[in-house]
C-alpha positions in Angstrom: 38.7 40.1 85.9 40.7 41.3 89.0 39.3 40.4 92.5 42.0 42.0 93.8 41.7 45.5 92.0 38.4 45.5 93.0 36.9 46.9 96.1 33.3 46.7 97.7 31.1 49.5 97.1 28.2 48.7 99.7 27.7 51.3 102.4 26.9 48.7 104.8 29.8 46.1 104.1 32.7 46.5 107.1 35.5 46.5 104.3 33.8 49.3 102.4 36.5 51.0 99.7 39.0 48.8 101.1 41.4 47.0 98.1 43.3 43.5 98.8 41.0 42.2 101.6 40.2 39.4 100.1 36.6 39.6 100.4 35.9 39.4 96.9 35.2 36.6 94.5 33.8 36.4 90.5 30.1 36.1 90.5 29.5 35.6 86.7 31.9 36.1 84.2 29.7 36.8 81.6 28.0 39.7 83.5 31.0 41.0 85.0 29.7 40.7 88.6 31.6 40.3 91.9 30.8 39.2 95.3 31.3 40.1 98.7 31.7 37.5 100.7 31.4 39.5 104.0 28.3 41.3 103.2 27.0 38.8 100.3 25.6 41.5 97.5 26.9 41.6 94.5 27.9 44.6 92.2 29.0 44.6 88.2 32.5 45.9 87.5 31.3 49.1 86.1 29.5 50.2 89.4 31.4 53.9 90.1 32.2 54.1 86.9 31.0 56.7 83.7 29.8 53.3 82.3 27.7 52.0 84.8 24.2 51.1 83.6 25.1 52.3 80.1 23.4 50.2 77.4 25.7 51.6 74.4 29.2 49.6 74.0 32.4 51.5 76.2 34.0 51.9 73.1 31.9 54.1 71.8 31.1 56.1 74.3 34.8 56.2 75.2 35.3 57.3 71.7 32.7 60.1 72.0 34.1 61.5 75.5 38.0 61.4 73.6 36.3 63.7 71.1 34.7 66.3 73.8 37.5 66.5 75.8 39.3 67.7 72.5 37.1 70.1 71.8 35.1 68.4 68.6 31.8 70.1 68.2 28.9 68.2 70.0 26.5 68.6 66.7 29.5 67.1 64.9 29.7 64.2 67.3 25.9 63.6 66.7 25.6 63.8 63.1 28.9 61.1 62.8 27.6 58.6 65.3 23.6 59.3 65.0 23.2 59.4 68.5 21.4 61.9 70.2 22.5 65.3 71.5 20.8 65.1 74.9 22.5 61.6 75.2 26.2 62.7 74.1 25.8 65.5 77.1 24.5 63.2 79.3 28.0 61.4 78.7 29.9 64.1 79.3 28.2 65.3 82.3 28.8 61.6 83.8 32.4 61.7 82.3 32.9 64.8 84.5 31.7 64.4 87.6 34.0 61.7 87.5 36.7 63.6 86.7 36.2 66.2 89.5 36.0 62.7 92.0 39.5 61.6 90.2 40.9 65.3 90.9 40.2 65.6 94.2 41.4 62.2 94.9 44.8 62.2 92.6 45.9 65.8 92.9 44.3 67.5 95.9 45.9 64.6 98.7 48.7 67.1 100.0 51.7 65.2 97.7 52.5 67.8 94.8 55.7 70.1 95.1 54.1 73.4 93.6 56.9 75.7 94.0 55.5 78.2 91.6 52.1 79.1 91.4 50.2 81.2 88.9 46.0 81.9 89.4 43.9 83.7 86.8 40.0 83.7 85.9 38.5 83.9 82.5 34.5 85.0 82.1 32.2 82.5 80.5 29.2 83.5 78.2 25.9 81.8 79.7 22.3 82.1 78.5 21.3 85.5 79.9 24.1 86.5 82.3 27.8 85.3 82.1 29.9 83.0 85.0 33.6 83.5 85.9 35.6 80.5 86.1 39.0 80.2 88.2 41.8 78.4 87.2 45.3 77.9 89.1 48.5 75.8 87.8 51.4 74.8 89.5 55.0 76.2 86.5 57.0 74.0 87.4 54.9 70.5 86.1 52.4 72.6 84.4 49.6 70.7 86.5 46.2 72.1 86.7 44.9 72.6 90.2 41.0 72.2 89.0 38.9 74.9 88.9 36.2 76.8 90.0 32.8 78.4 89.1 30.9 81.2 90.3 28.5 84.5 89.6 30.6 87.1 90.8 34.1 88.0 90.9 34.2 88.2 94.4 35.6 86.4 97.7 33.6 83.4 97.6 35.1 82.0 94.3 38.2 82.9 94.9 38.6 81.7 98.5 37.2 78.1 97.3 39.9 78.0 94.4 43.1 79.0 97.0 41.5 76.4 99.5 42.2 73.9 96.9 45.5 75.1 95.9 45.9 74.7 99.9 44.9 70.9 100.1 47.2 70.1 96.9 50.2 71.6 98.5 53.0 69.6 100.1 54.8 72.4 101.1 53.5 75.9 101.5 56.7 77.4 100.9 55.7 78.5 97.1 55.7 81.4 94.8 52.5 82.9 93.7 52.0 84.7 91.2 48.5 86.7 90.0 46.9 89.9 88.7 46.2 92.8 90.0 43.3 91.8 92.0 43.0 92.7 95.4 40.9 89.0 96.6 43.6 87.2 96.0 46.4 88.9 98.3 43.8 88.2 101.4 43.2 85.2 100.2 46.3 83.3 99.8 47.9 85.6 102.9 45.6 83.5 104.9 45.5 80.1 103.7 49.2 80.1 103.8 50.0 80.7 107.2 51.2 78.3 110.1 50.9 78.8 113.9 53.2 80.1 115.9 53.9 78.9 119.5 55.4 80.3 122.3 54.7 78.6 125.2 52.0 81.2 126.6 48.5 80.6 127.0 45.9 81.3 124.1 45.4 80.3 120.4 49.0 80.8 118.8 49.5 83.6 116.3 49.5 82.8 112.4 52.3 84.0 110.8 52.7 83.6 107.1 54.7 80.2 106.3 58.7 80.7 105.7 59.4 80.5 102.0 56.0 81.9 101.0 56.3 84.5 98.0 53.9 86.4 96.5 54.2 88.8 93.6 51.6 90.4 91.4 51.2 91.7 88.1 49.5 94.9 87.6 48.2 96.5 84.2 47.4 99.9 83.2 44.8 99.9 80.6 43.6 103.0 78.5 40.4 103.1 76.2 40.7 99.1 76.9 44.3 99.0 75.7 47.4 97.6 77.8 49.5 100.9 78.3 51.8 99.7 81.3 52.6 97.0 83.4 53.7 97.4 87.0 55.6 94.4 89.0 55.2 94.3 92.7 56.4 91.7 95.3 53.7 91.6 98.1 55.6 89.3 100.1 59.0 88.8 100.6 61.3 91.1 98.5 61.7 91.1 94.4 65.2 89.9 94.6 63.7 86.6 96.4 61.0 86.5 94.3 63.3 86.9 91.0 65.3 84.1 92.2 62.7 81.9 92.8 61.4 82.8 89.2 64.4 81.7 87.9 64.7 78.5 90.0 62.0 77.0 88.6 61.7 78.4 84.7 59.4 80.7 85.5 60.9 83.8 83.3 62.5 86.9 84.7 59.9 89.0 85.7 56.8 88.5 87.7 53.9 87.3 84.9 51.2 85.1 84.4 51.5 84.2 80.9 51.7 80.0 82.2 48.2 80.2 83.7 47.6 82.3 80.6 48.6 79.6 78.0 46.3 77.1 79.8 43.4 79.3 79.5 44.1 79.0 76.0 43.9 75.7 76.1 41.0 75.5 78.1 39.5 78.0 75.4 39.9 75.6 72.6 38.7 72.7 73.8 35.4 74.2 75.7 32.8 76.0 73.1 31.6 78.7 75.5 35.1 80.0 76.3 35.7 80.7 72.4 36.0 84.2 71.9 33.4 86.1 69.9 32.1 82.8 69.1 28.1 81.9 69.1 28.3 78.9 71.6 26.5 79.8 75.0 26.4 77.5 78.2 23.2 76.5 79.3 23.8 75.5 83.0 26.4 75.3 84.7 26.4 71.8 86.2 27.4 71.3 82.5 29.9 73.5 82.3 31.8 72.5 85.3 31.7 68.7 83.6 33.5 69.9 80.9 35.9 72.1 82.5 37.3 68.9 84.7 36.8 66.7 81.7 39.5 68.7 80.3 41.3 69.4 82.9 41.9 65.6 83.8 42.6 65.0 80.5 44.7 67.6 80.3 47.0 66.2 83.3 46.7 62.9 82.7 46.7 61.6 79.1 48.3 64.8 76.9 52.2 65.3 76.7 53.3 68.8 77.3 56.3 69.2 74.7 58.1 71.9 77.6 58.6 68.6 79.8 59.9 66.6 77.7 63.5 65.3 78.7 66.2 63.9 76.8 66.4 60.0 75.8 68.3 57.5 76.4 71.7 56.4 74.1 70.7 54.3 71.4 66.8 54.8 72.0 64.5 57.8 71.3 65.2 61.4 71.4 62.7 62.8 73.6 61.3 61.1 76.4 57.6 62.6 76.5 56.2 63.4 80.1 52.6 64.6 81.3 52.0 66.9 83.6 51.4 64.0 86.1 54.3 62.6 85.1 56.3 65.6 85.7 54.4 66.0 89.1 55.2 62.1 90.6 51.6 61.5 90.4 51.8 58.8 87.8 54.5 56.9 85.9 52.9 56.9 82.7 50.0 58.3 80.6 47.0 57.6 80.7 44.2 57.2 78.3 41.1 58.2 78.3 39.3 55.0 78.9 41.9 54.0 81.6 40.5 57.4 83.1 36.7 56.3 82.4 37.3 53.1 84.0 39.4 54.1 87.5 37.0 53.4 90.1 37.0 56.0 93.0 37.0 54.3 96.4 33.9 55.5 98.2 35.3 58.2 101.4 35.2 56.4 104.5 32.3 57.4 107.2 34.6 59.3 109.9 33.6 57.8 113.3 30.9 58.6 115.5 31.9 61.9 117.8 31.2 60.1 121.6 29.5 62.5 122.9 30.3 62.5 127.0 27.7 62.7 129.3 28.6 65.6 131.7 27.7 64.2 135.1 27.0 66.7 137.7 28.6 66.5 141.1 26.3 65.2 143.7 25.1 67.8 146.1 27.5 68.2 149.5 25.4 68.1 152.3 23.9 71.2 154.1 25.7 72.0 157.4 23.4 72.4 160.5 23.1 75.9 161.2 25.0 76.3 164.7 22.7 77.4 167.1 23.3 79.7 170.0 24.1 78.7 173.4 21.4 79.2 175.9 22.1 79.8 179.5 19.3 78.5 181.9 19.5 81.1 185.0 17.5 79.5 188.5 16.6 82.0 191.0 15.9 81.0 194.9 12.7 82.6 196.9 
């Protein structure tokens, strides 16, 4: 036990989320309890954590969530540990939720190069209707940019999934690269623009950002059959965007088969994205657990064999990267429990808007009207 990796999670303590303060102390060490001693409660290590409150041993339910997050059947997972099914779900609910925290914390901060960009959404079967599910990733680390869920195919889902592509951007000088639907030209046109100012009065104009490069892929379909593919550069030219492509691996042409291949892996490790398969979501809070589940998973503790770079002299071979890794997020992999046991610091209450009182001015004092002059005429008898 750490005092110094630890933080206070108390709403009303001054140093609130804040690491190194000092402020902490061991309360028990048999409990695994801290102190505060600025605003004296005490909390157990495992508070903002999957764990906390969890009466079954870490290692087993660390065990369990190592299995979902691979994709191993949830009856399976019963039957081999005899614990029940509403229980493993309530783990991986937990598990994700705090995965989506540990996204937008690690990954959507502003600090990852993208460069290249590929988007793409994927239909989920639900009990009764169906969801769609939007999914982004950045070529040239292979890092997923989290994901989205919604009813319709339709502006709202895909605005919310380029506004987070937006906040994980460094630079929004980048290469985009979709499908033929219309959304997502509007959408990323607008997110990716920056003012321009000229001096003259007024809100400056947005312009799109210099660099920015989009190109889409559009297919021709017959009787549900690919009969032609169409490239088109919607911005900038397709010599820029061919060089780009080429600058950062991304092929020859303008595609999506990169977003492609991690909706494949997204398919096998989530039971409602199998194809013709019998598996059905049942709500969707669910279902967006397990898609970041996976996705954090997929960033933080799997190798990607494509990023893999060559060894040193005399050592190994390969030296194995994650997408992370290959991103500058992280300088090695992580494991699952390391992910189960990272405690989020609470966001910081911004400070209170002072609100100015508008005095008005004092009244100015009403003039005396001027009144006319009044000549007194005397007569003599």
């Amino acid at each position: 036990m750490n005092p110094q990796e630890m933080f206070c999670p108390q709403e009303q303590c001054p140093l609130r989320g804040q690491l190194g303060q000092g402020n902490l102390v061991i309360h028990s060490q048999k409990e695994r309890r801290y102190r505060c001693s600025v605003c004296k409660h005490t909390f157990t290590a495992t508070q903002g954590t999957p764990y906390y409150r969890l009466r079954t041993q870490p290692e087993v339910v660390t065990l369990v969530v190592t299995l979902l997050a691979h994709g191993c059947p949830l009856q399976a997972i019963v039957v081999a540990f005899g614990c029940d099914e509403r229980t493993v779900a309530a783990w991986q609910r937990r598990a994700g939720e705090h995965g989506e925290r540990f996204h937008e914390q690690q990954v959507c901060q502003g600090q990852v190069e993208l460069e290249h960009v590929q988007a793409d959404e994927l239909w989920v079967k639900v009990v009764g209707s169906r969801l769609w599910m939007a999914l982004a990733l950045s070529v040239p680390s292979r890092l997923g940019l989290g994901g989205q869920l919604a009813r319709e195919r339709e502006k709202e889902l895909i605005d919310t999934r380029v506004a987070q592509v937006r906040r994980a951007a460094r630079s929004l000088g980048i290469l985009v690269c979709v499908d033929g639907l219309a959304r997502y030209v509007t959408a990323f046109g607008r997110a990716f623009r920056t003012p321009v100012h000229t001096g003259r009065r007024g809100r400056p104009r947005l312009m799109p950002a210099a660099g920015f490069l989009l190109g889409q892929v559009i297919k021709q379909q017959l009787s549900r059959r690919v009969v032609g593919v169409a490239h088109r550069a919607v911005r900038g030219s397709l010599e820029q965007v061919e060089r780009r492509l080429a600058a950062t691996g991304g092929g020859k042409v303008i595609n999506t088969a990169f977003i492609e291949r991690l909706n494949a892996t997204f398919r096998s490790r989530l039971a409602p994205l199998i194809r013709r398969g019998r598996c059905l979501a049942r709500q969707t809070a669910s279902l967006r657990a397990g898609m970041y589940l996976v996705g954090c998973c997929y960033n933080f503790c799997t190798y990607h064999d494509r990023l893999r770079l060559p060894g040193e002299a005399g050592g190994c071979k390969w030296r194995q990267r994650t997408p992370a890794m290959a991103a500058g997020l992280t300088q090695h992999r992580w494991t699952v429990s390391e992910l189960l046991h990272y405690r989020i610091p609470p966001a910081l209450d911004p400070p209170p808007k002072q609100h100015r009182r508008r005095t008005r001015p004092s009244p100015r004092p009403a003039e005396p009207f001027p009144l006319p002059a009044i000549t007194l005429c005397s007569s003599t008898v």
